[in-house]
C-alpha positions as CSV (number, residue, x, y, z in Angstrom):
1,X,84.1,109.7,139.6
2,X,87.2,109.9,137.3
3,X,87.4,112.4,134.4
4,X,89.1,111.5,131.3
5,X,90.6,114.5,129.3
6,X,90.0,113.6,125.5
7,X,93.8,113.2,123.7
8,X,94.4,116.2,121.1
9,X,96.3,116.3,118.4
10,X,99.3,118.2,119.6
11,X,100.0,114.6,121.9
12,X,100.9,113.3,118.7
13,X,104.0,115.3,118.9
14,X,104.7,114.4,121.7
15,X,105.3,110.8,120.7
16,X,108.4,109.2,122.3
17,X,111.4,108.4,120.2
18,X,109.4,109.5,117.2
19,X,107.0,106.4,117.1
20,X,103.7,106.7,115.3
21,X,100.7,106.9,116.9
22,X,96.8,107.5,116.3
23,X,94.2,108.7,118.0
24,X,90.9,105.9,118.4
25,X,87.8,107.0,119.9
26,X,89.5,109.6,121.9
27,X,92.8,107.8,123.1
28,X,96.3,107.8,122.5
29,X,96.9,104.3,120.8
30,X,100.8,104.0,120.4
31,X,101.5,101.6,116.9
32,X,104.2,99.1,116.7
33,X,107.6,100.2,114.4
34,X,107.5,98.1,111.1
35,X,109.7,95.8,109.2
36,X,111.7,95.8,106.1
37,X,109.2,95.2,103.5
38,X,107.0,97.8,104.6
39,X,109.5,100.4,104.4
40,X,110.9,99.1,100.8
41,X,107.2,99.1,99.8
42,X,106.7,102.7,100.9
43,X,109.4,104.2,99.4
44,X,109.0,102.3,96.0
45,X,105.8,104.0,95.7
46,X,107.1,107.4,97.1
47,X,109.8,107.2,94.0
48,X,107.2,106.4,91.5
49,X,105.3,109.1,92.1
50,X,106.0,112.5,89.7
């Protein structure tokens, strides 16, 4: 019988190459890098905000 130690919140700082990650139902799931539009999204609501 295999054990499977439950992922923790300090794994997601330990991330490689600073990729994002979550954690789902207990695992580490790695999330692919995003495009252009995303990012240009993002930060036109970052600068909107006060």
């Amino acid at each position: 019988m295999t054990t499977k130690s439950q992922v923790t919140t300090e794994d997601l700082y330990h991330v490689p190459d600073n990729g994002k990650a979550e954690i789902v139902n207990g695992a580490l799931v790695v999330l692919a890098p995003t495009g252009f539009l995303p990012n240009r999204a993002s930060f036109n609501i970052t600068a909107s905000l006060p």
